[in-house]
Residue, then its C-alpha position, 0 to 999 in steps of 0.5 A: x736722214x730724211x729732209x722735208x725742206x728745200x733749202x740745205x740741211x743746216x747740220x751739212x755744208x753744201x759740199x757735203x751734201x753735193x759729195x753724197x749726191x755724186x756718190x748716190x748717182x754713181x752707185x746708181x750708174x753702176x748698177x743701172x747704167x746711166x740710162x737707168x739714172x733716176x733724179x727720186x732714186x738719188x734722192x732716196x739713197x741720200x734722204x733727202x727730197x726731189x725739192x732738195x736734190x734739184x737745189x744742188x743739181x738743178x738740171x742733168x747737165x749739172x748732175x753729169x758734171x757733179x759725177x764727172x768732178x767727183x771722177x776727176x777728184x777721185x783720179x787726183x787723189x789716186x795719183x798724189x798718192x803715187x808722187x812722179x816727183x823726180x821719176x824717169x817717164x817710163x817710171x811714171x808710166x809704170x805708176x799710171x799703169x800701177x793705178x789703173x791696175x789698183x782701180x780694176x781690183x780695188x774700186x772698178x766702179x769709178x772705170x764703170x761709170x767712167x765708161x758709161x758716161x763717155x759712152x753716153x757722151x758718143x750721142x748726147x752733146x750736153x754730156x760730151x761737153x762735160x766728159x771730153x775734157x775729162x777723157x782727153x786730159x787722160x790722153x794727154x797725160x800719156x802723150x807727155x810721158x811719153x814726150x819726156x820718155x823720148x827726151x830721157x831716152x826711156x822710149x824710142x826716139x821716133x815714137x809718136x807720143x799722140x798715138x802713143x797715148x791714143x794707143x794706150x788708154x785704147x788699151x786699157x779702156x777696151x781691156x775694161x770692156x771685155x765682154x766676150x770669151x776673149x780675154x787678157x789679163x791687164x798685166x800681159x796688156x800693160x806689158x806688151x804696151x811697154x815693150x811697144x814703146x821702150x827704147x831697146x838697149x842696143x839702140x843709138x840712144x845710150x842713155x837708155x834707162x831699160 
């Protein structure tokens, strides 16, 4: 549907309108890269014009944390679908690992434009700005997990849960990025992770859940 005013379509809600700008951008990046991201291409997958698409998203800081909320939206949806009510660290571990695995085969556009926005964010301190939050909640998930793993007994009692959580989505960002004959499959990945960190049952800590 094409719009030829600059003020939102009277029939969609801002928010809609915004959804579609986010999934546009997305697709384009995934595609092209970020680099390749072009404010007449969004605007043409959406309908609408460039008058219209600047209303929503006036500048390319507002259009990189547009892409980056609808990431995280997407990651909230993802993992209210999968409850840690109740649930051991190492079962909550196994479930990011069970959502990372479910991203690569089912929708491994949201790890492509993930990475090329943190990537981007390497050398361009607006877009920084706006992905860091976003990639160090990641890290900070991890680090909790493993904090009340090692209070549960699930995880070995001298494990450093920062680099615990620095090594793990180390892991998985660079099994994503496997771009040369090298490869692994995530499942060998996700395994040797866990036999890195568990506590092993003839330790000292007899609570242990392995």
């Amino acid at each position: 549907m094409t719009i030829d005013t600059n003020c939102p379509n009277k029939r969609e809600s801002g928010d809609e309108r915004r959804i579609a700008i986010a999934q546009a951008a997305r697709a384009i990046i995934a595609e092209k890269g970020l680099e390749g991201l072009r404010t007449r291409d969004i605007a043409a997958r959406v309908g609408i014009n460039i008058a219209t698409l600047h209303y929503h998203v006036p500048s390319k800081e507002a259009l990189v944390a547009l892409v980056a909320e609808s990431l995280r939206h997407d990651f909230k949806a993802q993992a209210m679908r999968h409850p840690r009510v109740k649930r051991t660290a190492l079962e909550e571990l196994r479930l990011e690992f069970a959502d990372f695995r479910e991203t690569v085969q089912d929708t491994p556009e949201l790890i492509i434009v993930l990475t090329e926005m943190v990537e981007r964010a390497r050398r361009d301190p607006a877009v920084a700005d706006i992905m860091t939050p976003l990639y160090d909640f990641w890290r900070r998930q991890f680090a909790e997990i493993f904090t009340n793993g090692i209070a549960d007994g699930s995880f070995r009692s001298d494990l450093d849960p920062a680099a615990a959580a620095l090594i793990t989505t180390g892991a998985l960002s660079d099994y994503w990025r496997q771009w040369t004959s090298f490869r692994v499959s995530i499942d060998h990945v996700m395994a040797e992770l866990e036999r890195a960190f568990i506590a092993r049952p003839n330790s000292s800590q007899g609570n242990s859940h392995v």
